[in-house]
C-alpha positions in Angstrom: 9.7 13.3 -12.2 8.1 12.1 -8.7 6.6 8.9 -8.8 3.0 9.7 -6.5 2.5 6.3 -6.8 4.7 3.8 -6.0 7.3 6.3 -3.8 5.9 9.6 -3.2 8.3 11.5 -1.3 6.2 12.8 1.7 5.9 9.2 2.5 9.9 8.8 3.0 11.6 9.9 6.1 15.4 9.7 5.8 16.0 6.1 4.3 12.9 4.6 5.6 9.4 4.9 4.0 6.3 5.1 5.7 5.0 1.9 4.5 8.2 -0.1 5.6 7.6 1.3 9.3 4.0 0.5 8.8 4.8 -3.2 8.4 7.6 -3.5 11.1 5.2 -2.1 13.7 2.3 -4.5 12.6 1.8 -8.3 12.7 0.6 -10.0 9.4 -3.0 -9.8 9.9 -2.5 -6.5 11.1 -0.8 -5.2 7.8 -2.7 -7.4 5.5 -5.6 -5.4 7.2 -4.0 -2.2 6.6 -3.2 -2.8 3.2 -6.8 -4.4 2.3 -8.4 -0.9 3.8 -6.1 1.4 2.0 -7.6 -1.2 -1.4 -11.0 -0.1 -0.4 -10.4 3.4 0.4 -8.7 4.4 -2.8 -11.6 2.9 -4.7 -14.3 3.9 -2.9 -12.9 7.7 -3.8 -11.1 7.7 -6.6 -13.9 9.9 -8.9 -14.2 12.7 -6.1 -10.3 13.9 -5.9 -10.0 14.5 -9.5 -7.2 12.4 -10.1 -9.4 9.2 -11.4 -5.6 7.4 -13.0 -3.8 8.2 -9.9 -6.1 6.6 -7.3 -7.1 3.8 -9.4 -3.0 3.0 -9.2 -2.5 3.5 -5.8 -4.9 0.9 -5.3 -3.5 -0.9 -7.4 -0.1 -0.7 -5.8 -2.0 -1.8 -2.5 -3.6 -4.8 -3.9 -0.2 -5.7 -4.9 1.9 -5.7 -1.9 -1.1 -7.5 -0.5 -0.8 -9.9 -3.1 2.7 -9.9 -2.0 2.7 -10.2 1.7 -0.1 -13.1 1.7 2.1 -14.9 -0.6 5.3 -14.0 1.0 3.7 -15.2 4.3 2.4 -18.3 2.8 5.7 -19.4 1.7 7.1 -18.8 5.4 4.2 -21.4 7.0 5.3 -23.6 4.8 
């Protein structure tokens, strides 16, 4: 089964996902940004796609690599 969510595949090009080229091509702020807006936009739509679950999770997943950048980043001023 295709996970939609945490690696759909029309976000994978060869061996590198979109999200991995996303972040190379950024600075921090930048993709902290980026991932903070995707956040909002998932939530701020999830009821008019019809896929209320899916959404909710993909913001979810968002939140989390920000979670996971600002403390990755953290750890490297350190």
């Amino acid at each position: 089964m295709k996970d939609l969510v945490n690696h759909p595949p029309h976000y994978t090009n060869g061996e590198i996902e979109c999200i991995d080229a996303m972040k190379a091509s950024m600075s921090h702020i930048e993709f902290s940004g980026y991932l903070k807006g995707n956040v909002i936009k998932y939530i701020w739509r999830y009821r008019d796609k019809g896929k209320l679950a899916e959404d909710l999770n993909k913001a979810l997943w968002y939140a989390n690599r920000l979670k996971e950048e600002v403390t990755c980043h953290e750890k490297k001023s350190k």
